[in-house]
C-alpha positions in Angstrom: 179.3 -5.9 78.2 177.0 -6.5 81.0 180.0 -5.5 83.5 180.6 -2.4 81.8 176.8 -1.6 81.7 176.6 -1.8 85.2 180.1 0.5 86.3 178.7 3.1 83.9 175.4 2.4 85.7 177.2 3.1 89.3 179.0 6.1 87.9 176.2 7.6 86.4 174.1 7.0 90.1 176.8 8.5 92.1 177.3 11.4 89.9 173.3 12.1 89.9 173.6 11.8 93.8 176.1 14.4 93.8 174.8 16.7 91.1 171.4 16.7 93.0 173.5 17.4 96.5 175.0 20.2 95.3 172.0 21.3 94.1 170.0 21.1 97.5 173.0 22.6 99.0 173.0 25.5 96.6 169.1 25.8 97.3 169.8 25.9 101.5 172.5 28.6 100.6 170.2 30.6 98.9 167.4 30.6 101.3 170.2 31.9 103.7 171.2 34.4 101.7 167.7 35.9 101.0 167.1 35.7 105.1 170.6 37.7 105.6 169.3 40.3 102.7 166.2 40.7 104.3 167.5 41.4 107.5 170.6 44.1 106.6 167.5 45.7 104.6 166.0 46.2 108.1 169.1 47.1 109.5 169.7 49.5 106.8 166.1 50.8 107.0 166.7 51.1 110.9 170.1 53.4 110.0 168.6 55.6 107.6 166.1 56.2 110.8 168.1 56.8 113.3 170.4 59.1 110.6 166.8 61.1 110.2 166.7 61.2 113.6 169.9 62.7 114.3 168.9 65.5 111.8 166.0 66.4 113.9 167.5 66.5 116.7 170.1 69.3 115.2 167.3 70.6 113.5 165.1 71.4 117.2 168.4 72.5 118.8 168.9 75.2 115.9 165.2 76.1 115.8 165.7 76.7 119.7 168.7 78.8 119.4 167.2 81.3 116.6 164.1 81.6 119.0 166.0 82.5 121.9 168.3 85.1 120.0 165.6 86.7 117.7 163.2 86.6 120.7 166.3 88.7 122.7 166.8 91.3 119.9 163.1 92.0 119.9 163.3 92.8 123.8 165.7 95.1 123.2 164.8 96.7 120.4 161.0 97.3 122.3 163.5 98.5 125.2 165.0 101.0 123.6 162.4 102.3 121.2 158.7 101.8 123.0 157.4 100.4 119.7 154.5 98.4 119.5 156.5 96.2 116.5 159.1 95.0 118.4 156.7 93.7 120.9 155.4 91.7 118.2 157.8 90.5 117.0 159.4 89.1 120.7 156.1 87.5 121.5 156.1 85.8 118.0 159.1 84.5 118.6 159.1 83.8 122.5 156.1 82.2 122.2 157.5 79.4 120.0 160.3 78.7 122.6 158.2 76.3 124.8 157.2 74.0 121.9 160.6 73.8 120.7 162.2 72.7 124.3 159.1 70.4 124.5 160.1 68.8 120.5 163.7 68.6 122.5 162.9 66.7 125.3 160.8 64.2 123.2 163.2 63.4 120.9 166.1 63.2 122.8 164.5 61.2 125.5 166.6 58.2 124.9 170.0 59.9 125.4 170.8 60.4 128.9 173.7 62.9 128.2 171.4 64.7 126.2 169.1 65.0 128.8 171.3 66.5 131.1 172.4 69.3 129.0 168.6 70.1 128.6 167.8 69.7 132.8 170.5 72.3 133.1 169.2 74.8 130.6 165.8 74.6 132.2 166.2 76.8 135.5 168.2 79.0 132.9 165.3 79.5 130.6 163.0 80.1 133.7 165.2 83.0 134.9 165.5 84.4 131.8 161.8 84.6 130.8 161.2 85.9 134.1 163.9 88.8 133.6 162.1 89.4 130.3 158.8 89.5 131.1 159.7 91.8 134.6 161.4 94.8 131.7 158.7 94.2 129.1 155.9 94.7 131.9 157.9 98.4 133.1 158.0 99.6 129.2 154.3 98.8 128.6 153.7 100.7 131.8 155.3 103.6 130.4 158.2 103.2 132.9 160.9 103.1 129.7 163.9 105.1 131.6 163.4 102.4 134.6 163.3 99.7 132.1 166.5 100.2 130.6 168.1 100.9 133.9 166.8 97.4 135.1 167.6 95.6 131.6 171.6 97.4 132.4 172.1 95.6 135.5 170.3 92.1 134.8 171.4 88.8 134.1 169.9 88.2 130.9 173.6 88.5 129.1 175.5 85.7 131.0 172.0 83.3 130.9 172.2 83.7 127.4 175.4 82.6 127.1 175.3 79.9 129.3 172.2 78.7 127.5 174.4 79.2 123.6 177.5 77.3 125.4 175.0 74.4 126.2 172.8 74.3 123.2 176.3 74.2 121.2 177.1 71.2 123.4 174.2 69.6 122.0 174.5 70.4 118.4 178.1 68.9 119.0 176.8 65.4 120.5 174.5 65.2 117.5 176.9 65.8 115.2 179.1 63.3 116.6 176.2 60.7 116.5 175.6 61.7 113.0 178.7 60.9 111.5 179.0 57.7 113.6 175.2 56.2 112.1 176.1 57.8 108.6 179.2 55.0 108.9 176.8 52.2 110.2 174.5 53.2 107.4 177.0 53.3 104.4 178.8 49.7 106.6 175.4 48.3 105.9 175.0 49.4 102.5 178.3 47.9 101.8 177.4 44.6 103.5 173.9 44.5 101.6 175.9 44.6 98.2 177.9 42.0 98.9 174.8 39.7 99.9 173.2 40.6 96.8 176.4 39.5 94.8 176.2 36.3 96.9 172.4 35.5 96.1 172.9 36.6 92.7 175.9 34.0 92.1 173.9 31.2 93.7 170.8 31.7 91.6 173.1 31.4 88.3 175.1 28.3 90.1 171.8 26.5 91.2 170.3 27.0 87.3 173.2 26.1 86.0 173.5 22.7 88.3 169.5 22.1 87.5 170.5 23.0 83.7 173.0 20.6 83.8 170.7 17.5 85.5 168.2 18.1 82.6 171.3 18.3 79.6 173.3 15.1 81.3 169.4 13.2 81.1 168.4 14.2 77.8 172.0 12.8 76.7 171.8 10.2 78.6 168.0 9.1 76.9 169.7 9.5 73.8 172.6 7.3 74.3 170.1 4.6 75.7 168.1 4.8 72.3 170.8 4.3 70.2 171.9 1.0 72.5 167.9 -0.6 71.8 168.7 0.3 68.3 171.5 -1.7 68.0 170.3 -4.2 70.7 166.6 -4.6 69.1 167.1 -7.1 66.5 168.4 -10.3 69.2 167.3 -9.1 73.0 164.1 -8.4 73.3 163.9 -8.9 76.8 166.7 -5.9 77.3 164.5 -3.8 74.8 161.3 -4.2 76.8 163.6 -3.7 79.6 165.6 -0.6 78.6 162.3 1.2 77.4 160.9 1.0 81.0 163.6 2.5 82.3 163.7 5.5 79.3 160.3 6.3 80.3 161.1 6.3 84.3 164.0 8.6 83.4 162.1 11.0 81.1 158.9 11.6 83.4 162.0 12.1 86.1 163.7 15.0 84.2 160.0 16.6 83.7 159.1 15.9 87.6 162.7 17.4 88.2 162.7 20.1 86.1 158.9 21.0 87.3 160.1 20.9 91.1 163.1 23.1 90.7 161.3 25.2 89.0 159.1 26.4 91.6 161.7 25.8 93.7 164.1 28.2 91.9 161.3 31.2 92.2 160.6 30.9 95.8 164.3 32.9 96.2 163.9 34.8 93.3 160.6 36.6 94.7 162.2 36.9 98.0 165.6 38.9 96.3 163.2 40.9 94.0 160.9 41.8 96.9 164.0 42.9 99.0 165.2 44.7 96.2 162.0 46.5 96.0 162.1 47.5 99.5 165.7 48.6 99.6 164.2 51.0 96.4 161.3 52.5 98.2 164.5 53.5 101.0 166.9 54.5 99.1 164.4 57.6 97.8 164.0 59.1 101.4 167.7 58.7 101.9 168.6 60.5 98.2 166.3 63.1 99.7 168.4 63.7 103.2 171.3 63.9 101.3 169.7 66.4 99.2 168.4 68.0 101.8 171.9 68.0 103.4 174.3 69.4 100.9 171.4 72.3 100.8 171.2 72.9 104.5 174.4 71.5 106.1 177.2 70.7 103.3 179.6 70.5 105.9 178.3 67.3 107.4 178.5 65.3 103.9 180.8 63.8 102.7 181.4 62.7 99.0 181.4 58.6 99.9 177.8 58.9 101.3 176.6 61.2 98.6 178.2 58.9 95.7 176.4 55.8 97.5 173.1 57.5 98.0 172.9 59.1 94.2 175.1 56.5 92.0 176.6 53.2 93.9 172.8 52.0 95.3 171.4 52.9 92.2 173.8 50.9 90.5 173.7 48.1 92.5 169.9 47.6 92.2 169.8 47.8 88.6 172.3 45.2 87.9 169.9 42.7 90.3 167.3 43.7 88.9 168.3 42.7 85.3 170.2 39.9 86.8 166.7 38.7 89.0 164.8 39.3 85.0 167.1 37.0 83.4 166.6 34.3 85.5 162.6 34.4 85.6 162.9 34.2 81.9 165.1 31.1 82.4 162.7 29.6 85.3 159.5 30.1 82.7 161.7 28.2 80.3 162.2 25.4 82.6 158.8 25.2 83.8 157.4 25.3 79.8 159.8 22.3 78.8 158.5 20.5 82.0 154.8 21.2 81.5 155.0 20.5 77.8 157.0 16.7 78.8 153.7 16.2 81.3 151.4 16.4 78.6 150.0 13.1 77.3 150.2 11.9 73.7 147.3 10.9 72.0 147.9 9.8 68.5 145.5 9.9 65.6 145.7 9.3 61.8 147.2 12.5 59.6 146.7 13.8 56.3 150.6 15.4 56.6 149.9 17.9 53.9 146.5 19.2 55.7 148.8 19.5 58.7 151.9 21.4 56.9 148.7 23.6 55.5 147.4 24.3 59.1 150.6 25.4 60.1 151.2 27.5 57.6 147.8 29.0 57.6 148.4 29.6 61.6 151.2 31.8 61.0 150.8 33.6 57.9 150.2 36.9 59.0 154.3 36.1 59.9 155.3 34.9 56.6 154.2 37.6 54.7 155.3 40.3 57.3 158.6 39.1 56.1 158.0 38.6 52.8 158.5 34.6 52.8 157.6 32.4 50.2 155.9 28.9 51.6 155.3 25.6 49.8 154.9 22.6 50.7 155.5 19.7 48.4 152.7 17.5 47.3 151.3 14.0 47.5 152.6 13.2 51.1 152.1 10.1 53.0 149.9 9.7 55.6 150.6 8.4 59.4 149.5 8.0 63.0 150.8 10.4 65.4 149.5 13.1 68.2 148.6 15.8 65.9 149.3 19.0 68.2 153.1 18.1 68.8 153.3 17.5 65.4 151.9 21.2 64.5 153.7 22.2 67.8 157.5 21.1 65.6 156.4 22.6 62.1 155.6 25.9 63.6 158.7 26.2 65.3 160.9 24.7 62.5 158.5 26.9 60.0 158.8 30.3 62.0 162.6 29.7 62.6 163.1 29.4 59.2 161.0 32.8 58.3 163.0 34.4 61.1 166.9 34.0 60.2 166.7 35.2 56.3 169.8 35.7 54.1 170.0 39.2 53.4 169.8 40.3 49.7 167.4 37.8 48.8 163.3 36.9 49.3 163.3 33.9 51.6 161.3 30.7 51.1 160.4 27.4 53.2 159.7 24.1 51.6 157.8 21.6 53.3 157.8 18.0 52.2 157.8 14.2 54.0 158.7 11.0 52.2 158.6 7.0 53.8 162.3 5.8 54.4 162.6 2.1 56.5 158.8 1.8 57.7 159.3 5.7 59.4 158.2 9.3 57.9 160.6 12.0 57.5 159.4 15.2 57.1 161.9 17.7 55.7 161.9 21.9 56.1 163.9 23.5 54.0 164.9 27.3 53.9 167.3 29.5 51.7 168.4 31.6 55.0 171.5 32.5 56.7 172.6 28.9 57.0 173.8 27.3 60.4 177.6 26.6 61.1 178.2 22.9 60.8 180.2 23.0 64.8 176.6 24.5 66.0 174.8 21.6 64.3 174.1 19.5 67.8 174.6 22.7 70.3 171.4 24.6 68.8 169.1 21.3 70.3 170.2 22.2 73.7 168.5 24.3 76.1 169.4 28.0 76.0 171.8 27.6 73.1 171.7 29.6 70.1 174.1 29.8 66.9 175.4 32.5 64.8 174.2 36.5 65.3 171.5 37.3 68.0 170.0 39.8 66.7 166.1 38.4 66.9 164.1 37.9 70.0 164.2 34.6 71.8 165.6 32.5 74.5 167.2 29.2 73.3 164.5 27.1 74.2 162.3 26.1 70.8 164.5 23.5 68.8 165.3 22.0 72.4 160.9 21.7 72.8 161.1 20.4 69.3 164.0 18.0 69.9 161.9 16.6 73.6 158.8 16.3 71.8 160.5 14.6 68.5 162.3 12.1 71.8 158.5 11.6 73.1 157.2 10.1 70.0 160.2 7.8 69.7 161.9 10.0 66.5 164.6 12.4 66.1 165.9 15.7 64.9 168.7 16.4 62.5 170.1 19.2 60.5 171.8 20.0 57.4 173.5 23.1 56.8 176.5 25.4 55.9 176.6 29.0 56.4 175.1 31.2 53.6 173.7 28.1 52.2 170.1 27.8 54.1 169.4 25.1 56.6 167.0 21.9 55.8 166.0 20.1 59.0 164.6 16.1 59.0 162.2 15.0 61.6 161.9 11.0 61.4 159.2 9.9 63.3 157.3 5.9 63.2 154.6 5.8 60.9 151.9 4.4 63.1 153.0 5.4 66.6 150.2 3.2 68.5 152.8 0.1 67.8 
């Protein structure tokens, strides 16, 4: 026996070793994947700049050209009329030609080509303000007839359009450059999605590893318990011995299960910071594209305006529940562990002052839902830490007020009875019943039976079940659907010994 003992012993030790690898391993992977989110949601941010940028740049070029031509009808409306309104309304607009090739120059001081199509539009501009100013100066002179004979002759038609076939040059290289860092933007977008899949898949394979660590321990305590049981009566060296290494193991699962934890939200903050960010981006972008399909439909096209308005949207929603879920499983984790931390100090009980306390603590509940409590009197008395023995009643007591048979008022009975030097306190209910193959899989961790339709997350018969361990008794259940549920918690009588 001892041989086999010990080759379940190895197997057990490599399989921890591995389980706890993968788990590290699954932690480094999701470190790297919050890094590579974090930077593609700079590059993305630095896209959705330069795409901004791009549309300024058109913007300044367009503002340019409409000053140029409104400023030229004015002159020549003022040359053939004399009227003061035309004068106006070229020296309005002239005047605002200056500040727009300045607005040019800066923003397109990072594109050589760019500059060069502006450094040969400047002697252009200087001849043609000087032609303009020379005929406006004859017609407020009076000189009108000489005016128009000088404005006949001039150059101001071929330096306009050299300056349009230029300034068109420009709008083209924008446009060009627009539709290339629309692509980067939407390739970067794709690429962020895809990270956030990633990162989302490891946090769901790194609980479920850690999930797994703390089911295959608790299993493992309870099939080392029932060996001292049968063990107990001829080796009590192995007892002594195998009780040591229960407790090791236990404050191991709670030190685990505390560690990854914190461990666990370290990434989860990152993803749902990043996610935040890549939020507060997507806005300004929805708003280009808005502003786009208003001023320039022609430049968008449908796969950048579905994955500004619907696909990012999308996307972010489903991490974000995704990134909610798991925080409510992390708080889980961390509750269990904090609870397993906590040391027992037992004291002598009046069981039927406790059953009242508990009752009394939730009662606003019971009668909410219209719930008849009792509990069942004279009941023995025993030693045993008194708030994780409220801590099991309430739970068992508020389950019980919580999944009610429809049709019928619903009622708990409390009661507790000595069977082979141990107590056995019983809750009994006339509810909704509990499918006998869900009898053992609504202990564990997360696991709930029969239809969800009331709030929780899995986690209060496995406390009750890791407290019941901690006082060295168990949990059990009978039940059959429609038939109510009665659950036994056998605990030592005098838990000093």
């Amino acid at each position: 026996m001892a041989g086999a003992f010990d080759k379940v012993a190895v197997s057990e030790e490599r399989f921890g070793r591995a389980l706890v690898a993968f788990v590290a391993l699954g932690f480094g992977l999701l470190i790297a994947a919050a890094v590579a989110v974090g930077w593609n949601t700079v590059r993305t941010g630095q896209h959705t700049q330069r795409v901004a940028h791009t549309q300024q740049v058109r913007q300044a070029v367009a503002d340019l050209q409409v000053d140029l031509e409104q400023s030229e009808t004015a002159r020549r409306g003022y040359l053939l009329t004399g009227q003061p309104v035309f004068l106006t309304a070229y020296r309005t607009t002239g005047g605002m030609i200056p500040a727009r090739y300045r607005t040019i120059r800066r923003l397109v001081e990072d594109n050589a080509a760019q500059i060069g199509r502006l450094d040969r539009i400047t002697p252009l501009l200087q001849r043609l303000t000087l032609l303009r100013a020379k005929s406006i100066a004859l017609v407020r002179n009076g000189q009108l007839a000489p005016a128009q004979a000088e404005f006949a002759g001039d150059a101001s038609v071929p330096l306009m359009r050299a300056i349009r076939y230029r300034l068109r040059a420009m709008a083209g290289e924008e446009a060009a450059l627009l539709a290339l860092r629309t692509q980067q933007q939407a390739n970067a977008a794709r690429l962020f999605y895809i990270m956030a899949s990633v990162a989302s898949v490891l946090l769901v394979i790194v609980a479920a590893l850690s999930l797994t660590v703390v089911v295959r321990n608790t299993r493992a305590l309870t099939a080392s318990r029932d060996d001292l049981r049968r063990l107990a009566g001829s080796l009590e060296d192995r007892v002594t011995e195998r009780t040591a290494d229960l407790a090791l193991a236990n404050e191991e699962i709670q030190r685990f299960a505390y560690i990854v934890s914190h461990d666990l939200r370290s990434p989860l903050v990152n993803v749902m910071g990043f996610t935040a960010e890549l939020e507060s981006a997507a806005a300004p972008l929805a708003e280009l594209v808005t502003r786009a399909e208003a001023e320039a439909p022609q430049i968008l096209t449908e796969e950048a305006r579905l994955a500004a308005r619907e696909d990012l949207p999308e996307a972010l929603g489903f991490i974000r529940t995704s990134t909610a879920k798991m925080d409510r499983l992390i708080n889980a984790i961390l509750q269990l562990s904090r609870q397993g931390r906590r040391t027992l100090a037992p004291e002598p009980l009046d069981l039927a002052a406790v059953c009242d306390t508990v009752i009394g603590a939730i009662r606003h509940v019971i009668d909410d839902r219209g719930v008849t409590a009792t509990v069942v009197r004279p009941m023995p008395t025993m030693i045993a830490d008194r708030v994780a023995v409220e801590q099991i009643l309430s739970n068992l007591v508020e389950n019980a007020t919580k999944y009610l048979s429809p049709g019928r008022p619903g009622t708990v009975t409390l009661s507790a009875r000595k069977h082979l030097g141990r107590i056995v306190m019983s809750v009994a209910d006339n509810g909704r019943g509990i499918d006998p193959r869900d009898h053992q899989r609504i202990f564990d961790l997360f696991r709930r039976s029969g239809m969800q339709d009331q709030p929780g997350e899995g986690i209060g018969l496995a406390h009750v079940r890791a407290l019941a361990y901690r006082m060295g008794g168990t949990i059990s259940v009978e039940s059959a659907l429609g038939e109510g549920a009665t659950f036994h918690l056998t605990l030592p009588q005098d838990q000093t010994a």
